[in-house]
TORTILUM-976189 format. One record per atom (N, C-alpha, C): x, y, z. Coordinates in steps of 0.05 Angstrom, whole numbers, padded with zeros to 5 digits, always signed. Layout:
// residues N
XYZ
...
END
This chain:
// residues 343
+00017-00024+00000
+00000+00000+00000
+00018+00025+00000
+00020+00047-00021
+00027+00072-00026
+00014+00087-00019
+00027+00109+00004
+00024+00136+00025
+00036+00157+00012
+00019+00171+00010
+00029+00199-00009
+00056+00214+00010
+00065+00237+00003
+00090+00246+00024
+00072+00256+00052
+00053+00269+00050
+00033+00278+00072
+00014+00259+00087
+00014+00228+00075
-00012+00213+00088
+00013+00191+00106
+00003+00188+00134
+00013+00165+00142
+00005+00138+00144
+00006+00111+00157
-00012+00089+00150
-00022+00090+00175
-00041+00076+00179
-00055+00072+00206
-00036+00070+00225
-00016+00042+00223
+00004+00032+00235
+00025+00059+00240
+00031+00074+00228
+00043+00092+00237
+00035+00110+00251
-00001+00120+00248
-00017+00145+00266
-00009+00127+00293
-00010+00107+00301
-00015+00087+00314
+00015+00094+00332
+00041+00095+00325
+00055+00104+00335
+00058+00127+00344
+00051+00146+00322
+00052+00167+00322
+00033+00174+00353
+00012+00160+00360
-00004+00173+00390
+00004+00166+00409
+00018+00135+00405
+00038+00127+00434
+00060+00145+00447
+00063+00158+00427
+00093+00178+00426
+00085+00206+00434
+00055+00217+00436
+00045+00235+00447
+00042+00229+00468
+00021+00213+00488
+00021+00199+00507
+00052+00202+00526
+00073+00189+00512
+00097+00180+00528
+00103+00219+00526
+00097+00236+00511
+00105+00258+00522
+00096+00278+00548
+00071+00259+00539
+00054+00275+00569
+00060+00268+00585
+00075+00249+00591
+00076+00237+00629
+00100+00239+00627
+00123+00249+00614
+00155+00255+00617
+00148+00278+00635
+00165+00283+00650
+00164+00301+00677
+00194+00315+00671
+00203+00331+00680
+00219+00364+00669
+00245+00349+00691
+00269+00351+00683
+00286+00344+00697
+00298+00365+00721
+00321+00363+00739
+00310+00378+00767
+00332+00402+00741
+00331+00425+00762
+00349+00445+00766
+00333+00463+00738
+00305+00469+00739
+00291+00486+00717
+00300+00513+00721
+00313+00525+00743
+00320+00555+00734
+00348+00564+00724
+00362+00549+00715
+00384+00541+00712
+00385+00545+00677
+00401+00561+00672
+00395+00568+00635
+00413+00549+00623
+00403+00542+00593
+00413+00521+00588
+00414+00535+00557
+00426+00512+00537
+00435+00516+00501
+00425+00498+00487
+00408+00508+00471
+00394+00486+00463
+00418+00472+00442
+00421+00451+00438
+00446+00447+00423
+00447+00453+00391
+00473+00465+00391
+00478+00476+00363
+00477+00456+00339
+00467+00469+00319
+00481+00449+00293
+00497+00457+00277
+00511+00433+00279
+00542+00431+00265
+00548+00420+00240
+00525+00408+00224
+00523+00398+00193
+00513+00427+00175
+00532+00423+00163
+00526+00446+00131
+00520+00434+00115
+00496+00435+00095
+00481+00428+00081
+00501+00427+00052
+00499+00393+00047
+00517+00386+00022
+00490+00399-00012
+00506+00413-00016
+00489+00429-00040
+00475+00424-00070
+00499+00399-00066
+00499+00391-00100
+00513+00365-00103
+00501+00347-00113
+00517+00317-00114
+00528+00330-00136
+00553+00320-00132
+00578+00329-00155
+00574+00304-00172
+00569+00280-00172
+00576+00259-00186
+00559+00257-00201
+00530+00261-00203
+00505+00264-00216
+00500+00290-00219
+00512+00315-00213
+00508+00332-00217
+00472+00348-00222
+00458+00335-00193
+00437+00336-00188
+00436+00358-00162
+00419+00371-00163
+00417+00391-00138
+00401+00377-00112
+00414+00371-00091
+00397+00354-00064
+00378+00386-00056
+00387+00397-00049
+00365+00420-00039
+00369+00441-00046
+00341+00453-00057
+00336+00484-00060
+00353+00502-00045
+00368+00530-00057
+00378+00548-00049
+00376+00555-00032
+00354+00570-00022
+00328+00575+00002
+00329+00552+00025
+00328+00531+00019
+00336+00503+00041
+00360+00518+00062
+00381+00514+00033
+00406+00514+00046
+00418+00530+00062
+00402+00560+00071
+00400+00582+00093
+00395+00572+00110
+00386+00547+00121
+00372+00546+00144
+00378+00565+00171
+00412+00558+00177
+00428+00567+00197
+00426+00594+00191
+00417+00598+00177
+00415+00638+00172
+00386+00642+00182
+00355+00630+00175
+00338+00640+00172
+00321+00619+00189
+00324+00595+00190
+00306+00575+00207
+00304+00584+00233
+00271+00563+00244
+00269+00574+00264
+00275+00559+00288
+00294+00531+00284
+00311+00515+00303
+00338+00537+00301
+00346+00540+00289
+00378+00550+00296
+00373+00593+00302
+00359+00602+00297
+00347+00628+00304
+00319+00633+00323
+00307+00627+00324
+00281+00637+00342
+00288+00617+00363
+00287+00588+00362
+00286+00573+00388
+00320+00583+00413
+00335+00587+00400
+00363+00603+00403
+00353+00630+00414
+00340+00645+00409
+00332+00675+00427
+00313+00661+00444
+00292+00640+00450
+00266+00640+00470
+00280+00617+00484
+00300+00603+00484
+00320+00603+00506
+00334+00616+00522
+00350+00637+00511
+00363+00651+00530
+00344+00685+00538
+00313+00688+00519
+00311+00708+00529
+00283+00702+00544
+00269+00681+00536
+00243+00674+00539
+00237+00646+00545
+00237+00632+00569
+00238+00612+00570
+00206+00598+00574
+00184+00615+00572
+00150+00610+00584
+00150+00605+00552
+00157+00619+00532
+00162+00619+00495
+00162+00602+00492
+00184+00596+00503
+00201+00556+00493
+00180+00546+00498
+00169+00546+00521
+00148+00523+00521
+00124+00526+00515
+00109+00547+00499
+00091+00555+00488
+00096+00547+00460
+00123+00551+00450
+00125+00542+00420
+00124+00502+00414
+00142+00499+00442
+00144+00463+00433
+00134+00444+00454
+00116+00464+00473
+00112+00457+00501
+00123+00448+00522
+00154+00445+00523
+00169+00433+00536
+00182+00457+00538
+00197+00456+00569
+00213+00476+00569
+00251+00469+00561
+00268+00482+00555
+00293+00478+00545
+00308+00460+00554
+00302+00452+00588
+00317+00424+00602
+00312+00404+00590
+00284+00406+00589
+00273+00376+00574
+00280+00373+00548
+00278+00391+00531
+00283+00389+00505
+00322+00379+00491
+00336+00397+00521
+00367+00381+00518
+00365+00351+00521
+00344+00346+00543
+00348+00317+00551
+00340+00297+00531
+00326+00307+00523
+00306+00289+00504
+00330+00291+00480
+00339+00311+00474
+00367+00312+00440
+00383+00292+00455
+00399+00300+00472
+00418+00276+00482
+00409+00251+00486
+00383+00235+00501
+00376+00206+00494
+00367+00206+00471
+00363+00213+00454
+00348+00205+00426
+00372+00208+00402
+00394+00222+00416
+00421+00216+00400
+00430+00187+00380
+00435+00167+00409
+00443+00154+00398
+00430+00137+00380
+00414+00139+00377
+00387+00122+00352
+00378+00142+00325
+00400+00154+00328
+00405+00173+00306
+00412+00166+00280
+00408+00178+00259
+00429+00163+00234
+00457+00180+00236
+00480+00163+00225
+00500+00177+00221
+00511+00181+00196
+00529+00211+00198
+00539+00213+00174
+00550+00199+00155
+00543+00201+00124
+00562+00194+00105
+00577+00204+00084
+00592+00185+00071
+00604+00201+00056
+00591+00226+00024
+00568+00211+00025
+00550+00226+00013
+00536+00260+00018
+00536+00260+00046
+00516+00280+00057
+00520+00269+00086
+00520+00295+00103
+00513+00295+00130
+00487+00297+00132
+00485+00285+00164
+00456+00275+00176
+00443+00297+00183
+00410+00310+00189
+00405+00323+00196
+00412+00322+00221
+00418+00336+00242
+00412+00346+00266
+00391+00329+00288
+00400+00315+00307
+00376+00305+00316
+00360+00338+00327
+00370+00348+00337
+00345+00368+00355
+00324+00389+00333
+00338+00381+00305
+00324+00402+00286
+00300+00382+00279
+00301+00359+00285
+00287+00338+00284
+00262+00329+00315
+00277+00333+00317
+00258+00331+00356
+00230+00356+00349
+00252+00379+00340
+00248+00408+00334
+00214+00413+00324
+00227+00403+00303
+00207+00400+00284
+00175+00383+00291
+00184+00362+00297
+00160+00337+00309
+00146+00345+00333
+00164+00362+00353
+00144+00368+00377
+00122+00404+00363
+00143+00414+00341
+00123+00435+00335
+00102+00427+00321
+00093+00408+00304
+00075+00385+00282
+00056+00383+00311
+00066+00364+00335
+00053+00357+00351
+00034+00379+00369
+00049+00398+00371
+00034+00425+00386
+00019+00443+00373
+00015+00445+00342
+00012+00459+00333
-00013+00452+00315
-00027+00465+00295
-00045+00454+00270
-00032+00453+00245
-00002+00456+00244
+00006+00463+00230
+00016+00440+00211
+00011+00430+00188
+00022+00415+00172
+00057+00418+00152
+00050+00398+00143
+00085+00389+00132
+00090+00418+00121
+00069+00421+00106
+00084+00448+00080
+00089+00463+00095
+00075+00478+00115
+00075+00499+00132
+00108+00492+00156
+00111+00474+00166
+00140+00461+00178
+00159+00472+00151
+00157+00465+00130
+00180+00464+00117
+00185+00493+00112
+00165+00520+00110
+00178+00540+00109
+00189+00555+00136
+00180+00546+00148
+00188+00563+00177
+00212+00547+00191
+00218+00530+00186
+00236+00510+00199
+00264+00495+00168
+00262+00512+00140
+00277+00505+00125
+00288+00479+00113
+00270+00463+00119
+00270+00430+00124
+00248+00429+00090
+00257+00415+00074
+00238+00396+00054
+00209+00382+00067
+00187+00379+00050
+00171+00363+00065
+00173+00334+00063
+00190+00334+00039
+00193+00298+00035
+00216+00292+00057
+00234+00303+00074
+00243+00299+00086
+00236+00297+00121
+00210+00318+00120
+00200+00318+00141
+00183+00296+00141
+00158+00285+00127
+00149+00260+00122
+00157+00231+00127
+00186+00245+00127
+00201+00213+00136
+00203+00213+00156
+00216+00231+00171
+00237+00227+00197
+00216+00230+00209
+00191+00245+00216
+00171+00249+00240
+00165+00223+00252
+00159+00207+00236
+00152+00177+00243
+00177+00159+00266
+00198+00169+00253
+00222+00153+00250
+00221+00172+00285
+00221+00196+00291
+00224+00216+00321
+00204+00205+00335
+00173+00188+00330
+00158+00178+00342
+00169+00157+00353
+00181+00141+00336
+00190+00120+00349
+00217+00113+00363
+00234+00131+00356
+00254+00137+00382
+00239+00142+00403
+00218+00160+00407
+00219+00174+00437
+00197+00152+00452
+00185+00133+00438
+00165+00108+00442
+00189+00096+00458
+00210+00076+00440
+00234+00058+00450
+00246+00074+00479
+00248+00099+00474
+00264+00117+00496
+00238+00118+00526
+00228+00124+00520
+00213+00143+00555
+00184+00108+00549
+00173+00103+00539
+00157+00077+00550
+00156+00067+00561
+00187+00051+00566
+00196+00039+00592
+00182+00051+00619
+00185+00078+00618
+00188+00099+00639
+00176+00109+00650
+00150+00124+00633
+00129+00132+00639
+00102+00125+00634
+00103+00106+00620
+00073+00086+00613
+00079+00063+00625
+00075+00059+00655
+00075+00039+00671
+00047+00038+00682
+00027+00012+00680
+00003+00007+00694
+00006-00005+00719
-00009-00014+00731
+00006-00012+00757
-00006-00042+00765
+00010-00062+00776
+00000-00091+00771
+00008-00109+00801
+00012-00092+00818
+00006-00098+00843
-00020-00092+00861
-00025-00106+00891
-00047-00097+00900
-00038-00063+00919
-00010-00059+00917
-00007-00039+00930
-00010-00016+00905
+00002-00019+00891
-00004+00002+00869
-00034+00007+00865
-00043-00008+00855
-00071-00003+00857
-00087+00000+00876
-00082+00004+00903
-00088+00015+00941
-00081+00045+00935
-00062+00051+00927
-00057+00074+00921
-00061+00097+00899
-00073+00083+00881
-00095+00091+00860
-00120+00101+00869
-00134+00081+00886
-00164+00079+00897
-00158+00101+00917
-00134+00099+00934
-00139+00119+00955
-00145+00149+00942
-00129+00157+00925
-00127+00182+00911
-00154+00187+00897
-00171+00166+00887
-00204+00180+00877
-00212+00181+00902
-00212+00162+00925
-00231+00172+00944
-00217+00190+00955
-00199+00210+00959
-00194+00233+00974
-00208+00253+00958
-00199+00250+00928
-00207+00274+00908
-00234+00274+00904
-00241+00250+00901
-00275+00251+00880
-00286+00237+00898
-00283+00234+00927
-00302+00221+00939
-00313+00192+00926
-00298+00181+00912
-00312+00147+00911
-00282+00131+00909
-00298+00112+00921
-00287+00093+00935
-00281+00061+00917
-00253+00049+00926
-00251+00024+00915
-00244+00029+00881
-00243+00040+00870
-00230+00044+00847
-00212+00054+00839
-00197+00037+00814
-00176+00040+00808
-00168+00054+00780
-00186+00067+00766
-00188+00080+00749
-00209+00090+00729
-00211+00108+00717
-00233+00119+00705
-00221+00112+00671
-00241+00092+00653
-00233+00086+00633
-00254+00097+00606
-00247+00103+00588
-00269+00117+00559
-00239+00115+00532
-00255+00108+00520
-00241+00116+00489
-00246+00141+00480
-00223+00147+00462
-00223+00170+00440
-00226+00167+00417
-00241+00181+00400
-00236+00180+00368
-00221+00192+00360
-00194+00193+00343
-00172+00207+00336
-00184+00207+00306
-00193+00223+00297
-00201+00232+00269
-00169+00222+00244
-00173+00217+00227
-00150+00206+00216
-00155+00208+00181
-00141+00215+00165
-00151+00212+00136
-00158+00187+00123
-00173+00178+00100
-00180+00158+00089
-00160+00144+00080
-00151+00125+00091
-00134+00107+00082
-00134+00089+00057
-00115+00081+00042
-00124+00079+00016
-00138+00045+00010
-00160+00039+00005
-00165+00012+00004
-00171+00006+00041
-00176+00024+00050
-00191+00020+00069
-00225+00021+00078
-00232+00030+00059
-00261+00019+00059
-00281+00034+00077
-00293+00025+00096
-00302+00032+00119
-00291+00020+00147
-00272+00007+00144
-00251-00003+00174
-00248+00016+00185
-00249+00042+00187
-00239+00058+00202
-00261+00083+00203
-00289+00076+00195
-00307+00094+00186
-00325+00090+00214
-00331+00111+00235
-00339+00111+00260
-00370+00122+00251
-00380+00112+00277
-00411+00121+00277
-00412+00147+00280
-00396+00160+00281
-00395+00198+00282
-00391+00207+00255
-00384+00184+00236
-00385+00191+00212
-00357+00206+00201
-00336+00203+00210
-00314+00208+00201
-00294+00177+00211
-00272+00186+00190
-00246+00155+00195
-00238+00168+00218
-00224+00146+00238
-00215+00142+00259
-00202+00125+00273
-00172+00130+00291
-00162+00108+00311
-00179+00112+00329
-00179+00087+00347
-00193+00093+00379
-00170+00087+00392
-00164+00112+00408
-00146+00119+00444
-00161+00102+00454
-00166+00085+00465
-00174+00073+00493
-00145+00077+00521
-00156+00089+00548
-00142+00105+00557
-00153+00101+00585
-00135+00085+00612
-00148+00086+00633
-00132+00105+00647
-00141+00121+00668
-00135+00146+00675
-00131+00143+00710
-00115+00160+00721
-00119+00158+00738
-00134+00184+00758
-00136+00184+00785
-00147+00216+00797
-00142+00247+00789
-00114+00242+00777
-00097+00264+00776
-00085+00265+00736
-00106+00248+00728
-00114+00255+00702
-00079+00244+00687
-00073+00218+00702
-00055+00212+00688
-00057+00182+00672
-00044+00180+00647
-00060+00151+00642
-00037+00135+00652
-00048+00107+00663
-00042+00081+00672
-00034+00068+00651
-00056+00063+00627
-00057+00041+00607
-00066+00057+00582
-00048+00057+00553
-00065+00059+00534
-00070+00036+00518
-00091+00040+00500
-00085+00019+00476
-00100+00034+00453
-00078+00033+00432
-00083+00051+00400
-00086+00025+00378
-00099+00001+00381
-00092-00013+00363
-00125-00016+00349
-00144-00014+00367
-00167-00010+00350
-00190+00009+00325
-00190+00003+00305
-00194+00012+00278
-00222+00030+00301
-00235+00061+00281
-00253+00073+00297
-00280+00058+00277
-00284+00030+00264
-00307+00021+00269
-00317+00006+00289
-00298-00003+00305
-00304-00016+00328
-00316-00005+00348
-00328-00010+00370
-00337-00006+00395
-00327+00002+00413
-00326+00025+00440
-00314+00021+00464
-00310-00004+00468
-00334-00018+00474
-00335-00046+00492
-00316-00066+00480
-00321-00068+00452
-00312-00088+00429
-00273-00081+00432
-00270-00054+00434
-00245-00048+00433
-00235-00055+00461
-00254-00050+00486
-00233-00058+00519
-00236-00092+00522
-00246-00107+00496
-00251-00129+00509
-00233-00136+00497
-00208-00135+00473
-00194-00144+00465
-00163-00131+00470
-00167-00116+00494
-00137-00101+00502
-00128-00124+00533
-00109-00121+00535
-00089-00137+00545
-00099-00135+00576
-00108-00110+00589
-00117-00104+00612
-00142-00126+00615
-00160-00124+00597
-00184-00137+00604
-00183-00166+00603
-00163-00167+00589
-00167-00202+00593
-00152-00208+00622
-00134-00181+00631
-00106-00192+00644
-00133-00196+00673
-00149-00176+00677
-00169-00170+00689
-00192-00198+00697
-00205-00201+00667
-00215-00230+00662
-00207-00252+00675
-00178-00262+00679
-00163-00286+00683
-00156-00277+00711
-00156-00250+00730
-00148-00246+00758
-00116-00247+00751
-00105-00233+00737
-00078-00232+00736
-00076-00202+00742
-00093-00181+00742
-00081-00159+00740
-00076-00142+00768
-00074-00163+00785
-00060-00160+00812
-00082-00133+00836
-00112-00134+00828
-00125-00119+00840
-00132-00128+00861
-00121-00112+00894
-00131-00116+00920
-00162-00126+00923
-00156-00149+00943
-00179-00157+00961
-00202-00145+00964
-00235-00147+00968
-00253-00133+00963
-00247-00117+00994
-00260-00096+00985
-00256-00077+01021
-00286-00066+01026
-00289-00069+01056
-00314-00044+01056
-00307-00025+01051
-00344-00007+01052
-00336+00021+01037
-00337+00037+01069
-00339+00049+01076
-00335+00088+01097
-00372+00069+01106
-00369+00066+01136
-00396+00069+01147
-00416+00039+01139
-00399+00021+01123
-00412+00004+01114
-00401-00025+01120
-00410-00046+01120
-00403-00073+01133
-00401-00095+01103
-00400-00087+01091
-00409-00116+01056
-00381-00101+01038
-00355-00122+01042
-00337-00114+01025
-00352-00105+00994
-00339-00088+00980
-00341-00084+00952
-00318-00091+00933
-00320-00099+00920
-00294-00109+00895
-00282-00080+00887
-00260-00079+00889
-00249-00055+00870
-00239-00060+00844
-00252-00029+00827
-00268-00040+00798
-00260-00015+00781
-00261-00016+00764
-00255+00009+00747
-00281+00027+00730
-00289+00050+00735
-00304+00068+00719
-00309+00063+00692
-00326+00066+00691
-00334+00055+00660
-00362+00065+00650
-00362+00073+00624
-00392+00086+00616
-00416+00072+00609
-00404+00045+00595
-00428+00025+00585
-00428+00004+00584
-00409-00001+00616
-00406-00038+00616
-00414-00038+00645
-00416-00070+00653
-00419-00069+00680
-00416-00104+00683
-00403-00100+00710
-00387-00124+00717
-00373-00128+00743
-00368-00147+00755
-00355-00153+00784
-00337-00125+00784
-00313-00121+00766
-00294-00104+00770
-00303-00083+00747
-00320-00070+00736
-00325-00045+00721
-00352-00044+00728
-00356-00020+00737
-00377-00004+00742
-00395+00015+00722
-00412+00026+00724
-00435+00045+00713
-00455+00056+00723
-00468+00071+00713
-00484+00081+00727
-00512+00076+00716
-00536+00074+00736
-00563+00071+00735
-00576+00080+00704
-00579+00060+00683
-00588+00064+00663
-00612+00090+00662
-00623+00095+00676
-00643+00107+00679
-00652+00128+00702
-00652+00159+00705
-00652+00174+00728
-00672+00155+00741
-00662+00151+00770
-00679+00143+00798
-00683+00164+00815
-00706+00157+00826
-00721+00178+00841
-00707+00169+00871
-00686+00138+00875
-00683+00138+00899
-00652+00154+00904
-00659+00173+00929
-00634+00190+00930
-00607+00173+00932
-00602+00149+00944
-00576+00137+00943
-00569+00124+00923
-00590+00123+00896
-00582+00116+00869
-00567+00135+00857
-00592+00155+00861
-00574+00187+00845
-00549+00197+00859
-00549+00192+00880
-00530+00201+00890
-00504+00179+00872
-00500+00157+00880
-00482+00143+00874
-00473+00143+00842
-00505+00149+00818
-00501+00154+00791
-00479+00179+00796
-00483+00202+00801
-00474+00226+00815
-00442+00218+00810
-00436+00203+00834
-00407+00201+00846
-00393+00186+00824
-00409+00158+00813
-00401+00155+00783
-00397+00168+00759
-00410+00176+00757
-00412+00196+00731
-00392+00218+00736
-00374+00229+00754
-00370+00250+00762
-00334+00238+00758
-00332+00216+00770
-00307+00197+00764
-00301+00187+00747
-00320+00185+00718
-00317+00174+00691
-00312+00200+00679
-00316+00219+00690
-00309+00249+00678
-00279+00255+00676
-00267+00236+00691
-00234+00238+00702
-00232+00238+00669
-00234+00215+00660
-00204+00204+00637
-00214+00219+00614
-00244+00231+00610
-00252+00257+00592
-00235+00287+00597
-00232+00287+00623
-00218+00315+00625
-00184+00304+00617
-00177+00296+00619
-00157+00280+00615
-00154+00287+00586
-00165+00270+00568
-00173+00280+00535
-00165+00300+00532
-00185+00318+00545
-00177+00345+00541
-00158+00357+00540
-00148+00353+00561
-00120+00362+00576
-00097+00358+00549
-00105+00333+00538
-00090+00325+00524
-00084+00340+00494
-00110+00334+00480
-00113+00351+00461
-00113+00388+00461
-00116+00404+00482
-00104+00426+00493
-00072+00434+00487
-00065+00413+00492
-00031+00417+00497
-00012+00405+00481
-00028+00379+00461
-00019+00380+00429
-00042+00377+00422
-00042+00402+00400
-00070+00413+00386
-00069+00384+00361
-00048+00368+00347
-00053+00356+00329
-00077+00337+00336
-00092+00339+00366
-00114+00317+00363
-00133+00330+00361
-00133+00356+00355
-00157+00372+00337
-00164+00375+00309
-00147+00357+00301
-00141+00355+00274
-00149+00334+00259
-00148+00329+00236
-00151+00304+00227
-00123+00292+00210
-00115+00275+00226
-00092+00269+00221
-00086+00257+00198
-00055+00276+00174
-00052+00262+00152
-00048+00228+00149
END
């Protein structure tokens, strides 16, 4: 199957959201008031294959270091504006060194042909795509970069920073103490009790894939991945899974992710049933959920009840399934590309 320079494959959007995800839960390394350089680049743009006497890049390209906005603008809102920096790539300058230096070595290296881009003009580039509405063509003038060049490597920066921070920060939590410590945190915050997370899918809007049919054609009437995304009090996710096409189902999609079966079989290491505050009949601890219901996932009262400790409890449910929606939000807020419909 042939992807134009601007369309990616499912399998790649697919990476491409794990790699958002793993940016949201990376946390800022210590010593933030502390000024830092974003690192220089040191490749000069080879002009002209002498041997074929073919031109590799436009004139205009080959300014970058004069006119781009990795080696000029991100270079002043470092040392003059550091709230900038992270308004332009959302990260502030610590993180963004940290992240060029581990994502180094999974770099390509030079040859005798042509030097490598730059990893950070590359990082550069991918976190502004990611923060931004802004597409390839629009990257390639403001940042001096080709779009057939950008088309490649974005994918290729997804999946460094997947291999790199996954390990790290997309950990679910598969003890009964981890998950004690989950439950405690909704019942301090949201007042309910015994649960271990608030779970909903997303539709990630996505272009028509070619010879894809309606596989990816959602009841909202546009193509789509589904985020399925369990969340925790403090609006952090635990568990994703990006592998389901958006004709599928919430339900259809959590019944075939790794959690629910791990769940299904009693492997996924969730504490002993507990009573609740004032009450004597342990309860199972269970996860939030909008349209299932089960020993360990909850819902709420198909239908308003007139009895106050129904509504009340729909109430305290409904109010905790709101978690992993604000969450969404949060998400799409802070990289605008999930307002988009992804090439």
């Amino acid at each position: 199957m042939q992807y134009g320079p601007q369309q990616l494959s499912p399998q790649e959007t697919q990476r491409f959201l794990v790699a958002v995800l793993c940016l949201c839960a990376v946390k800022v390394i210590g010593g933030l008031g502390r000024r830092t350089t974003v690192p220089q680049p040191s490749a000069q743009l080879h002009r002209k294959d002498s041997r074929a006497g073919r031109i590799w890049a436009q004139e205009w390209l080959t300014r970058r270091q004069l006119h781009g906005d990795y080696d000029q603008l991100l270079q002043e809102l470092n040392k003059e504006d550091r709230k900038g920096h992270k308004n332009f790539l959302r990260i502030y300058p610590e993180l963004f060194e940290e992240m060029v230096e581990r994502l180094t070595p999974l770099s390509k290296k030079d040859t005798k042909m042509r030097l490598a881009q730059v990893v950070g003009l590359k990082l550069a580039v991918t976190l502004r795509h990611l923060a931004s509405e802004n597409d390839y063509t629009s990257l390639q003038y403001t940042f001096r970069v080709s779009k057939s060049s950008i088309c490649r490597f974005i994918p290729l920066v997804c999946q460094a920073i997947i291999d790199t921070y996954k390990p790290e920060v997309m950990k679910c939590s598969k003890t009964p103490e981890e998950w004690n410590d989950v439950g405690k945190r909704f019942s301090s915050k949201w007042n309910y009790f015994n649960c271990v997370g608030a779970l909903d899918g997303k539709h990630v809007a996505i272009k028509k894939s070619k010879g894809g049919g309606s596989l990816y054609f959602n009841y909202k009437k546009f193509h789509s991945i589904i985020l399925m995304a369990l969340s925790n009090a403090k609006y952090r996710f635990l568990f994703v899974d990006v592998s389901a096409d958006g004709g599928a189902g919430d339900g259809e999609t959590w019944q075939k992710c790794n959690l629910a079966r791990a769940t299904t079989n009693n492997r996924a290491g969730l504490p002993q049933d507990r009573n609740l505050p004032n009450d004597d009949e342990p309860i199972p601890f269970h996860i939030a959920f909008a349209f299932a219901l089960n020993l360990w996932m909850m819902k709420p009262y198909s239908q308003q009840s007139q009895d106050p400790t129904e509504r009340l409890y729909s109430y305290r449910l409904s109010r905790t399934c709101r978690v992993v929606e604000n969450a969404f939000g949060l998400l799409q807020m802070r990289w605008r590309v999930f307002g988009t419909t992804m090439q």
